[in-house]
DRENGU-419088 format. One record per residue (C-alpha): x, y, z. Coordinates in Angstrom, 2 decimals. Layout:
N
R      px      py      pz
R       X       Y       Z
...
This chain:
379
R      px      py      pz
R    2.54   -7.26  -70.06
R    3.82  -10.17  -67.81
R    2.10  -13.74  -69.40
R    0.09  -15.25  -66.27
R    1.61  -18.45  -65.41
R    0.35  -21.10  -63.08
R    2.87  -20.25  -60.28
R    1.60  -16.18  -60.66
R   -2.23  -17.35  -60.71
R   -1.88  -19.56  -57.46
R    0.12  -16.29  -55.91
R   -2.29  -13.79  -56.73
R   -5.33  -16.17  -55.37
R   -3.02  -16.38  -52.04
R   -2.61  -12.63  -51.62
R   -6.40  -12.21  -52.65
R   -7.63  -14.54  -49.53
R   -5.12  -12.92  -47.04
R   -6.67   -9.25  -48.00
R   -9.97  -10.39  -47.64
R   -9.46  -12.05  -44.35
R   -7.71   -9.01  -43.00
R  -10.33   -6.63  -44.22
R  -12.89   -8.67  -42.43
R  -10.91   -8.66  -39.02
R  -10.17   -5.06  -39.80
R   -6.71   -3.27  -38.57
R   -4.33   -5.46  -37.29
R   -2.25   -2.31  -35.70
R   -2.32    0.97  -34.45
R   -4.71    3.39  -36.92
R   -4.36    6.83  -37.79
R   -7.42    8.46  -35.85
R   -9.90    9.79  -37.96
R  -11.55   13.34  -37.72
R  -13.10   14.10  -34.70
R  -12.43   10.73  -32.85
R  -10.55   10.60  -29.53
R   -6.96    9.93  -29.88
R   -5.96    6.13  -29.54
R   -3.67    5.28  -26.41
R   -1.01    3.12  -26.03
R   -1.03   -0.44  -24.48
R   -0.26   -0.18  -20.51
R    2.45   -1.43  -19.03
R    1.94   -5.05  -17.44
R    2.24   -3.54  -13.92
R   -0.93   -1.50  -14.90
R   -2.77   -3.72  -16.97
R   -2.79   -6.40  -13.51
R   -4.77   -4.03  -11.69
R   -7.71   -3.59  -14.50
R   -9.61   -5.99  -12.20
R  -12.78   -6.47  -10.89
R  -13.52   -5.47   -7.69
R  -15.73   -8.22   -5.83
R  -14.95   -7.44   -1.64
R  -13.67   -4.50   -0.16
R  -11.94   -5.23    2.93
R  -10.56   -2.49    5.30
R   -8.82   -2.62    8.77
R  -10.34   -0.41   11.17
R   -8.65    1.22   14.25
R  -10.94    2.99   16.97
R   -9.78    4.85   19.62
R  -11.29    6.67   22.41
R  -10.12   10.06   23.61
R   -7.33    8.91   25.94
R   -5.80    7.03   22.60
R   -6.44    3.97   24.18
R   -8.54    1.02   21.56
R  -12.09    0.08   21.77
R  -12.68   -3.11   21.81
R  -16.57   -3.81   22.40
R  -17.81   -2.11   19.44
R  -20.21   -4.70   17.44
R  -20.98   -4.71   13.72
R  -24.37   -2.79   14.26
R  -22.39    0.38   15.34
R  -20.63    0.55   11.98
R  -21.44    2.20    9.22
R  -19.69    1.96    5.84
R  -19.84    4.38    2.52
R  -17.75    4.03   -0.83
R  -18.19    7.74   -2.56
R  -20.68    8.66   -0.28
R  -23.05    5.57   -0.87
R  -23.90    3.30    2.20
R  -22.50   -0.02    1.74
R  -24.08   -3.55    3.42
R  -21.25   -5.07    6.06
R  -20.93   -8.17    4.62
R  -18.17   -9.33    7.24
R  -17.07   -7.98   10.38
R  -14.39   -9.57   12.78
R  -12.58   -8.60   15.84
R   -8.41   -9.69   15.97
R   -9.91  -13.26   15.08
R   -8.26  -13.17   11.35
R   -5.17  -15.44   10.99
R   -2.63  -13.47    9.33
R   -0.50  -13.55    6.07
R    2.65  -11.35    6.78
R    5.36  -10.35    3.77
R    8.70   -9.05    6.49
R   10.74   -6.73    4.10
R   14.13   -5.73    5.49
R   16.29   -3.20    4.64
R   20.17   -4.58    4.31
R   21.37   -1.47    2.61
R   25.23   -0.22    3.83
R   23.48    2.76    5.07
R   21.86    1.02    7.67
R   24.54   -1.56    8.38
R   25.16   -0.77   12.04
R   21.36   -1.34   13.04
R   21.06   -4.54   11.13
R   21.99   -6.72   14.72
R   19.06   -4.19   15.83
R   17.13   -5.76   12.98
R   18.07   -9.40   13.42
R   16.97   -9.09   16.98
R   13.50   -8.80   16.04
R   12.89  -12.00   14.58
R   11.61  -13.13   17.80
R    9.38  -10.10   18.05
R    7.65  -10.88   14.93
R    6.76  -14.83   15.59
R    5.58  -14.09   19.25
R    3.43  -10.51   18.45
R    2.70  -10.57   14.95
R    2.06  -13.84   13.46
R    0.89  -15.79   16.79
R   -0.61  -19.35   16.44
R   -2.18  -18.88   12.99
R    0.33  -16.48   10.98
R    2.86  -16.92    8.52
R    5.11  -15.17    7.21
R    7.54  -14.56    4.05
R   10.96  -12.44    4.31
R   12.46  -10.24    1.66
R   15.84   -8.55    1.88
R   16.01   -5.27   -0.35
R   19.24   -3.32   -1.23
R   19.97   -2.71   -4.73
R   18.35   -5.92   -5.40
R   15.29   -8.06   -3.77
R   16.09  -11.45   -2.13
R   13.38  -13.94   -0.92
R   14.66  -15.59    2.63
R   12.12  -16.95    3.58
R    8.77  -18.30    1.46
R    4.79  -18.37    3.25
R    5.92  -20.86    6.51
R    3.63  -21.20    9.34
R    6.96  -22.21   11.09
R    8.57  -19.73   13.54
R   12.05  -20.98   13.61
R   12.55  -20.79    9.88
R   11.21  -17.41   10.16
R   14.16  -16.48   12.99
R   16.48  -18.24   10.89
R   15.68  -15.85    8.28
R   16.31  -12.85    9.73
R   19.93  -13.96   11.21
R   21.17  -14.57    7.18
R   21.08  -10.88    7.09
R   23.78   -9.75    5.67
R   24.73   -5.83    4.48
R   24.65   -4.96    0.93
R   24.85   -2.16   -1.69
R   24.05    1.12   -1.21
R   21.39    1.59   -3.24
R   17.28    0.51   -2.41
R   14.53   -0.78   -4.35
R   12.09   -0.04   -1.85
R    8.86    0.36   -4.11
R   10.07   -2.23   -5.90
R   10.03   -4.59   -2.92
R    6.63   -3.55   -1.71
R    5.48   -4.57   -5.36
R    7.14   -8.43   -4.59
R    6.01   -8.47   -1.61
R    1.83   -6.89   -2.61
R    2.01  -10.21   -5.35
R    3.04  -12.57   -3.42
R    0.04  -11.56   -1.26
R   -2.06  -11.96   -3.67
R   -1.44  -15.80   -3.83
R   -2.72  -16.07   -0.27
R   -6.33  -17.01    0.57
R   -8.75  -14.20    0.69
R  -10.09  -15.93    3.95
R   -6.34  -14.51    5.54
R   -5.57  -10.70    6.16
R   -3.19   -9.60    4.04
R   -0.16   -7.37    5.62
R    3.17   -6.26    4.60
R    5.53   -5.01    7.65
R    8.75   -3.21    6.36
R   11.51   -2.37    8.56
R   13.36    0.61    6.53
R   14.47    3.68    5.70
R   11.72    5.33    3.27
R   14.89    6.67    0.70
R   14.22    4.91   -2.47
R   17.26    4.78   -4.42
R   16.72    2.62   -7.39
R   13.15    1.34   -7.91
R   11.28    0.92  -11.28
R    7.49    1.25  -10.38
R    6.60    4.25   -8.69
R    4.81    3.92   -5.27
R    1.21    4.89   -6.84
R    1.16    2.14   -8.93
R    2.08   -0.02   -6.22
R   -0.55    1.41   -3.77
R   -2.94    0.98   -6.53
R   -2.63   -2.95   -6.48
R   -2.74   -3.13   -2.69
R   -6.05   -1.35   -2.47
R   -7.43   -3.37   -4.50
R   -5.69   -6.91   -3.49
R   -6.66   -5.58    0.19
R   -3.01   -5.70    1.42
R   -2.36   -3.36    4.41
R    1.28   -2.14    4.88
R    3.21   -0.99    8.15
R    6.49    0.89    8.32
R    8.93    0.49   11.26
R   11.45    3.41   10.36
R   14.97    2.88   10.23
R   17.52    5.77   10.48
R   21.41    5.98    8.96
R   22.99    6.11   12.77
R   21.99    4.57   16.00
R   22.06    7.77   17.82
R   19.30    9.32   15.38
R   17.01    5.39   16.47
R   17.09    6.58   20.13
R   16.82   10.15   19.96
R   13.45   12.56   19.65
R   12.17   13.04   15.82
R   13.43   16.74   14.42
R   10.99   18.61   13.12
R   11.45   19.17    9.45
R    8.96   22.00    9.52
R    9.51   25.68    8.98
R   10.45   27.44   12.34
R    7.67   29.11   14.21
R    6.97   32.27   14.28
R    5.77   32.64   17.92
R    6.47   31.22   20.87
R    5.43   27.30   21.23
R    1.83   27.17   22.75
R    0.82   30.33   21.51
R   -0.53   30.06   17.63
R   -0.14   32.28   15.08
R   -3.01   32.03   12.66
R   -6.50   31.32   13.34
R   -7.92   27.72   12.86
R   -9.99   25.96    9.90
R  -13.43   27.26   10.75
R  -15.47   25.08   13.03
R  -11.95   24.32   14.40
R  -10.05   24.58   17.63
R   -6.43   25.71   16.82
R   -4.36   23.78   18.50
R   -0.20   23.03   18.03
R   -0.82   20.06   16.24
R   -2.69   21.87   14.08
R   -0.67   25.03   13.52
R    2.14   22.56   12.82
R    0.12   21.18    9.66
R   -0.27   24.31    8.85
R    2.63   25.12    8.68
R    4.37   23.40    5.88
R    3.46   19.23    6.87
R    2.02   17.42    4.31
R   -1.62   15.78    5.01
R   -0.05   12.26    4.30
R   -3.55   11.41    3.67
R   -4.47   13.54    0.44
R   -0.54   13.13   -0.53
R   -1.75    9.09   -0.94
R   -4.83    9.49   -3.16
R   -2.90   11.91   -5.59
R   -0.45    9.18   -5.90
R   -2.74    6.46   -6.18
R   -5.05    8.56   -9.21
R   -1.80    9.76  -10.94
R    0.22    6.33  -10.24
R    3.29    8.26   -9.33
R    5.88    8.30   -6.47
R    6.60   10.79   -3.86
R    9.19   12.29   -1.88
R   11.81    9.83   -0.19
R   11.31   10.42    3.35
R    7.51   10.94    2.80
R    6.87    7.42    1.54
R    6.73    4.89    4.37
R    4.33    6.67    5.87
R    2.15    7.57    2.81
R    2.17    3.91    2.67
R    0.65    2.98    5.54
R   -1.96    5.88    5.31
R   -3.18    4.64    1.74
R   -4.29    1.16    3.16
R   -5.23    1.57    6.52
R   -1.70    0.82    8.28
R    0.66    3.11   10.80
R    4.03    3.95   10.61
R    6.72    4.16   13.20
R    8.72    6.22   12.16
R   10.99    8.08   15.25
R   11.86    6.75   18.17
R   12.60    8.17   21.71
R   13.21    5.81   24.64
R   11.25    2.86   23.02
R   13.20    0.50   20.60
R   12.54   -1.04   17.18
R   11.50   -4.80   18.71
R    8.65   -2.32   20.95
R    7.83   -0.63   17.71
R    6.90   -3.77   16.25
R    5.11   -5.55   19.16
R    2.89   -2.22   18.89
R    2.19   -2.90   15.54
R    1.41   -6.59   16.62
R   -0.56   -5.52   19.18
R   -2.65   -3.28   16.45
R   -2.75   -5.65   14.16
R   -4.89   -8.15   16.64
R   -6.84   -5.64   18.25
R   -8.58   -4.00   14.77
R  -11.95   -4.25   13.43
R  -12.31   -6.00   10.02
R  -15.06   -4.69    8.05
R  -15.95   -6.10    4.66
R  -18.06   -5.53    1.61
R  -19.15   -5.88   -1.74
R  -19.56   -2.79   -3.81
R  -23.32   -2.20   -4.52
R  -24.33   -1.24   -8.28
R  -22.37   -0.22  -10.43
R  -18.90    1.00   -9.57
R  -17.35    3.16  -11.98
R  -13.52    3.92  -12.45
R  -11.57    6.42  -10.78
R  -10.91    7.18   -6.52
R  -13.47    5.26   -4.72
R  -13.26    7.30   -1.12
R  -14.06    4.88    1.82
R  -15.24    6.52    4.64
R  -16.38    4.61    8.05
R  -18.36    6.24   10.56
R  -19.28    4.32   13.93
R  -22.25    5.53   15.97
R  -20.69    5.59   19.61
R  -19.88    9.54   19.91
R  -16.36   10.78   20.72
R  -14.47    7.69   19.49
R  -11.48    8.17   16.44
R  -11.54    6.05   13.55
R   -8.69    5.22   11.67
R   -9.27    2.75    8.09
R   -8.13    2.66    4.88
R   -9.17    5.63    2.81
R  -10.00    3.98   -0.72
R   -9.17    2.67   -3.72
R   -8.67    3.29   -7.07
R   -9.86    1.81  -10.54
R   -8.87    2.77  -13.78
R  -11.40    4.70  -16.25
R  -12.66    1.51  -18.27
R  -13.06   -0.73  -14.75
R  -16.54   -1.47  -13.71
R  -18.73   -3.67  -11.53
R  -21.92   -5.38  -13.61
């Protein structure tokens, strides 16, 4: 037996103290799950744990059009209607194109795209005079294989120009996702008294990124950041020429359809072409959003801009990129803003927005939710 000296006493009244301590705070780490309780999960990822957030205002942008596609403009707040998961919501805001902007540009400079970047430089102009106007500013990113800030927040539309004529090609590779995650933070440093928009001009084949698009849709919804797409292709003959279909080949001749319609439906070409094989961009963006995963390459830009209530340009025919962008200026200045704070309690999981307007036989096109993880709630 070891003799108990005075340097062994003062040890063994240290060690005692530091077990008590810890059995009072209980497990410092990860325990073994006992019998019958649910299985512990990891920590999330940073990217994940940002968007465990409380949701105070819901904001959505909201297009109406009549029959002849052409916008409404003299609908009032009374003729709205809002619901989040099929519960009617109080407008707590509603504007008209009065909303002074905060824009995020982010170009593509890959060397697949290098013979369309004096295309892209071109519509620096475009932006300052349709897009930001008097009260806009703007930020420019550059995205190849890495992500390069041209341009901070600037009210100023020369150093925006500027920006876009330091262009220069790059790798081959893209971080686009990655890039729409820079560009969704540095958003959400902007007042929430400014509408929040990211505009990329870009092919939608991500190369390289390391967050996958759901997650990044995921923090827009819920940092109220709308995103538009002005589609770039790999040759300046595909820019000016008609979209190709990507579809399977009909099986009849066109106009004449080959399977009956959704019941309560008129079958129409449109329609037979969904049916066909195109993907409803809008149920492709909530399964990404709830699983927080990515999506095929050439599908992205435009599930993009359907998750948050944007458009995407993504073929052209006679009209060029700087008209594809004064349309989305033009949009962007012409939309209903409708805002509101969740009422109750609002659980985790896909929170479906749906807005309804009481004028018959207009379209409405708005943002079609948001998502919050399992152990997010409003009290």
């Amino acid at each position: 037996m070891m003799p108990t000296t005075p340097r062994r006493i003062l040890f063994l009244a240290a060690a005692s103290l530091l077990a008590g301590a810890a059995f009072a705070q209980g497990p410092a780490g990860p325990q073994p799950p006992q019998k019958g309780a649910p299985q512990q999960q990891p920590r999330p990822p940073k990217d994940e744990a940002q968007i465990r957030v409380r949701v105070d205002l819901v904001t959505t942008p909201v297009t109406v059009r009549d029959s002849n596609g052409q916008q409404v403009y003299d609908l009032n707040g009374s003729e709205f209607r809002v619901l989040d998961n099929g519960v009617e919501q109080k407008i707590e805001r509603f504007d008209l194109g009065g909303v002074p902007l905060s824009v995020v540009i982010v170009l593509e400079t890959s060397s697949r795209v290098e013979p369309l970047l004096g295309n892209v430089r071109r519509t620096g102009i475009v932006f300052t005079q349709t897009v930001l106007g008097e009260t806009g500013e703007a930020a420019v990113l550059s995205v190849d294989d890495t992500i390069e800030t041209l341009q901070d927040f600037t009210a100023n539309h020369q150093a925006v120009e500027d920006a876009f004529q330091r262009l220069r090609m790059g790798t081959s590779g893209l971080k686009l996702y990655d890039a729409l995650g820079r560009a969704v933070e540095m958003l959400t440093t902007r007042s929430e008294d400014r509408r929040r928009v990211i505009i990329v001009v870009s092919e939608a084949a991500d190369t390289a990124s390391q967050l996958p698009l759901g997650e990044v849709l995921r923090q827009a919804q819920l940092s109220n950041v709308t995103i538009y797409g002005a589609g770039l292709s790999t040759t300046s003959a595909k820019l000016r020429s008609p979209p190709q279909s990507t579809g399977a080949p009909a099986a009849t001749p066109p106009g004449i359809m080959g399977r009956p319609g959704a019941p309560g439906s008129v079958q129409t070409p449109g329609t037979e072409t969904l049916q066909r094989g195109n993907i409803n961009v809008i149920a492709l963006a909530r399964i990404l959003v709830e699983r927080g995963s990515s999506v095929v390459a050439e599908n992205s830009l435009e599930v993009a801009a359907a998750a948050t209530g944007g458009m995407h340009q993504g073929g052209f025919k006679d009209s060029t990129l700087e008209h594809a962008i004064s349309e989305i200026g033009g949009e962007l200045h012409s939309q209903y803003l409708v805002s509101y704070r969740p009422a109750g309690v609002v659980t985790g999981g896909y929170h479906e927005i749906e807005i309804r307007v009481r004028r018959p036989n207009l379209r409405v096109r708005a943002r079609p939710g948001y998502y919050l993880p399992a152990d997010s709630s409003n009290k």
